[in-house]
N, C-alpha and C positions, 0 to 999 in steps of 0.2 A: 327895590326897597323891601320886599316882600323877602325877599330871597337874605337881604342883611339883617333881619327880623328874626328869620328861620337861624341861622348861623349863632347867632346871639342868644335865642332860647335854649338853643343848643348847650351852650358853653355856660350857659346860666349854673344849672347843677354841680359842674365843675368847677363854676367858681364859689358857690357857697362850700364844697368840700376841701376847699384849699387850705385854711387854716388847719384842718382835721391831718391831710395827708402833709402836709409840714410836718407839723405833731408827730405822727407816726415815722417819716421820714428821719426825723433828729432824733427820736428816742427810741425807734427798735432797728429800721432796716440800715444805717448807720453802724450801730455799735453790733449789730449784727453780721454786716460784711467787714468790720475791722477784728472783730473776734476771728472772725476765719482766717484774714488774710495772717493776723500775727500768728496763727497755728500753724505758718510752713515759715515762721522764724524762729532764731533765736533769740530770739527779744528776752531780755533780764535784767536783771539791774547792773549785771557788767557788760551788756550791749543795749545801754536804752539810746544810744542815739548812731550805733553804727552797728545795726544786727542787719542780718544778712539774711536771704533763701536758703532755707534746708530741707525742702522738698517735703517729704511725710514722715521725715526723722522721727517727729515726734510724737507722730501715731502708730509709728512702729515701736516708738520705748514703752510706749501705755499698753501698747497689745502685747509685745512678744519678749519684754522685757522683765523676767519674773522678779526681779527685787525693786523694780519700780512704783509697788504696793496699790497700783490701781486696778489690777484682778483681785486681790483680798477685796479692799474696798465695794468692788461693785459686789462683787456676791455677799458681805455681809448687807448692805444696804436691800439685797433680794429678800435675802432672810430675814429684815428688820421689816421693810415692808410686809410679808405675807405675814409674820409673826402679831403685825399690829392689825393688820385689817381682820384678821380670821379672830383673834381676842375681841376686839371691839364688838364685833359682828355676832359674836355668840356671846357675851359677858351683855351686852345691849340689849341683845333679843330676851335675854332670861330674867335683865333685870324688866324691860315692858313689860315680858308676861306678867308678873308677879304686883306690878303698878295696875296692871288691869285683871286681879283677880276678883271676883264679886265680893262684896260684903268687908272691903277693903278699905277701912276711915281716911282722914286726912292724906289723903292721895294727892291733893295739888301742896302739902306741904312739903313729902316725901320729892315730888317734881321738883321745887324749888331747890330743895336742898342737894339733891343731886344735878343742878347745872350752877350751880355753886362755883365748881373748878373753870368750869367754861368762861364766867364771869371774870373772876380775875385775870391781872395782865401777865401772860407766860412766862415774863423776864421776873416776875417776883416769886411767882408760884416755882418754878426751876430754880433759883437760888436759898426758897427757904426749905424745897427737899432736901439741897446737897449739905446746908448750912445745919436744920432742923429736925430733919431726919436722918441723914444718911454721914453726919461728921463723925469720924472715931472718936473724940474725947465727950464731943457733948452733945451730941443725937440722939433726938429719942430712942431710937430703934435699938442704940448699943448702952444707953443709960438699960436701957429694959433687958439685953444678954446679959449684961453685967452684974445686975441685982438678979435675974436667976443663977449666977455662979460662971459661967462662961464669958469665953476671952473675947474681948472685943473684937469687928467682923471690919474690915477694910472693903467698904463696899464700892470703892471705886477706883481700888487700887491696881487691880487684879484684872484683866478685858472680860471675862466669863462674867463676877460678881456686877461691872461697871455696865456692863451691856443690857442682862436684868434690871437695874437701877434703873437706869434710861428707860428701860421699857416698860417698869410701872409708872415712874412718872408722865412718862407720852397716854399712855392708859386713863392715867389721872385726868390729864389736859384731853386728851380725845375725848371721852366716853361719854360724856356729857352730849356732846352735837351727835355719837350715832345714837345714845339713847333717846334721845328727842324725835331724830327722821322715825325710828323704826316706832317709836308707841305711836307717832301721825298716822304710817302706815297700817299699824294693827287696828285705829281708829276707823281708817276708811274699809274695815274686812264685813262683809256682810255676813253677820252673828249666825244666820237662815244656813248656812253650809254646813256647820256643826253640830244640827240637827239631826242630818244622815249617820255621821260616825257615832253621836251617843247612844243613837237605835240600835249600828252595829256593835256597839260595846266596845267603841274605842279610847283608850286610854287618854287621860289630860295630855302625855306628853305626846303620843301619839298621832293624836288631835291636829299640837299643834306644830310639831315638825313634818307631819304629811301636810297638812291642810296649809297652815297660815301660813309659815316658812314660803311653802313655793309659790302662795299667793303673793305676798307682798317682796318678794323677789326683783322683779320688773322694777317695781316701784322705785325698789331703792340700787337700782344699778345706778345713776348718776350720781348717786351718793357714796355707792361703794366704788366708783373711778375718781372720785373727787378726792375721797381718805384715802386712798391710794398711793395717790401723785403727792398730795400733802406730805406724808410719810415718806416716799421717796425722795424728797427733797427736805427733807428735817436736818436744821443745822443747828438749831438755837440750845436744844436740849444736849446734842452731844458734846458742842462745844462749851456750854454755858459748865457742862457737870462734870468735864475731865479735859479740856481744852485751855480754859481761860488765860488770858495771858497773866503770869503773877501766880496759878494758882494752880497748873497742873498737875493731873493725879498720879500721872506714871503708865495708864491706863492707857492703851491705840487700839480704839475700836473706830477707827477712822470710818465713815459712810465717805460716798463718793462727793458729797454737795460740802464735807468737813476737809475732804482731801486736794480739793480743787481750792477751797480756800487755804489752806494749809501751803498748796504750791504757789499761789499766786501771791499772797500776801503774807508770808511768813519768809520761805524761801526766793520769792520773788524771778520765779522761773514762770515767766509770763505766756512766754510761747508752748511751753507743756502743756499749762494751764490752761489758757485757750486749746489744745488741741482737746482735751480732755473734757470742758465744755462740750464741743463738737461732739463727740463720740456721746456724751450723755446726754444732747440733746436728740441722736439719733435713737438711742437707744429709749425716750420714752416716745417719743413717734411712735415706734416698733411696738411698744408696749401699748400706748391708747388706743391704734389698730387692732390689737388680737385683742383686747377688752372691749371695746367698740362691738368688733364683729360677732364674741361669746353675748353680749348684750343683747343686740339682735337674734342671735339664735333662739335666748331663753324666752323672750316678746314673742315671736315665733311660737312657740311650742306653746305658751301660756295661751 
């Protein structure tokens, strides 16, 4: 009896977790081993019911394939990432400072109004840039070249001008959450430290890029792997501003999370797709590791 008691407490745990591991079962490790398995097919919409093995066909088109546009892809989406976290991270830092200068009034109004962008829903904020600012007949921005005498600016026509576009509006929509983490951070800095460099006669700025900077560093490492990843995987603004179905600019500054949608559900080459998935899931593993690890480091040395 004792022993059928034991067995039963046992299996207790695992049975309150069963609905849980369902759950997980049907919604990730499911579509997560059919994702791979369709990666060594040709599965598409001219073989959705008789696609066949083709080994790693289709990780060899993605890697070694140069007109197959998934090397542009991943390296513009490197450069859009570091382009957006290193903006953020210094356009954030400088607006806190200047929210936490002494003698500074209505400073939780100034707050408000700059998480403003944050508050609204992305999908309306990204349509009234492209529509409100950024349209050639009737956006602000080219009503305003226009009345100083110059020709209106095709800002999303061209990948150079449309990529910019993108990147102030992600700016827009970002900067709001890292200026919030980072003024918490400059919140929690104990005032008492910056008593030493004004004795030595150190500069405000000097102050605060030796001193606060490498203080609240640490702090904001989970926040700077978090806008990271976000931005690696940004798909609503690219697509929203030069993608849309109905409404395209002309403009291929494809990122990789635009490009996998582009191949799966545009061209409907599904087995690419999923292969390419694969490869971009590995590749931020790869990446949350050597961020992970530089994190540690800097906790370390702090």
């Amino acid at each position: 009896m004792e022993g059928d008691m034991h067995r039963v407490n046992k299996l207790k745990p695992w049975l309150h977790q069963l609905p849980f591991l369902i759950f997980i079962l049907l919604l990730v490790v499911f579509p997560l081993a059919y994702t791979i398995y369709i990666s060594f097919t040709n599965m598409s919409v001219y073989h959705w019911q008789n696609f066949h093995f083709v080994g790693v066909a289709n990780y060899a088109k993605a890697l070694f394939k140069l007109d197959s546009g998934f090397a542009p892809a991943v390296l513009r989406t490197l450069l859009w990432t570091a382009l957006n976290v290193f903006l953020m991270l210094f356009i954030g830092f400088m607006i806190a400072l200047a929210l936490n200068a002494q003698g500074l009034r209505l400073k939780r109004v100034y707050k408000t109004l700059l998480i403003f962008p944050w508050a609204m829903p992305g999908y309306v904020s990204i349509l009234l840039w492209r529509m409100g600012m950024f349209n050639t007949e009737f956006g602000f921005l080219n009503q305003l070249v226009k009345a100083l005498g110059f020709a209106p600016i095709n800002f999303l026509s061209t990948n150079m001008n449309a990529f910019v576009s993108c990147l102030v509006v992600n700016l827009w929509l970002g900067l709001p959450y890292m200026f919030t983490m980072i003024d918490a951070a400059i919140q929690s800095v104990d005032k008492s430290i910056y008593e030493g460099a004004k004795i030595d006669g150190a500069s405000f700025w000097k102050m605060h890029f030796s001193i606060t900077a490498p203080v609240i560093l640490p702090i904001l490492s989970p926040v700077i792997i978090m806008t990271a990843f976000t931005n690696f995987k940004q798909f609503d603004i690219v697509y929203l501003m030069t993608m849309q179905t109905g409404s395209k600019t002309g403009a291929d500054i494809n990122t990789i999370i635009t490009y996998v949608y582009d191949k799966a559900f545009i061209t409907s080459n599904y087995g690419f797709s999923a292969a390419i998935t694969g490869l971009v899931s590995l590749l931020i593993i790869i990446l949350y590791f050597a961020m992970q690890k530089s994190t540690t480091k800097e906790k370390e040395v702090a």
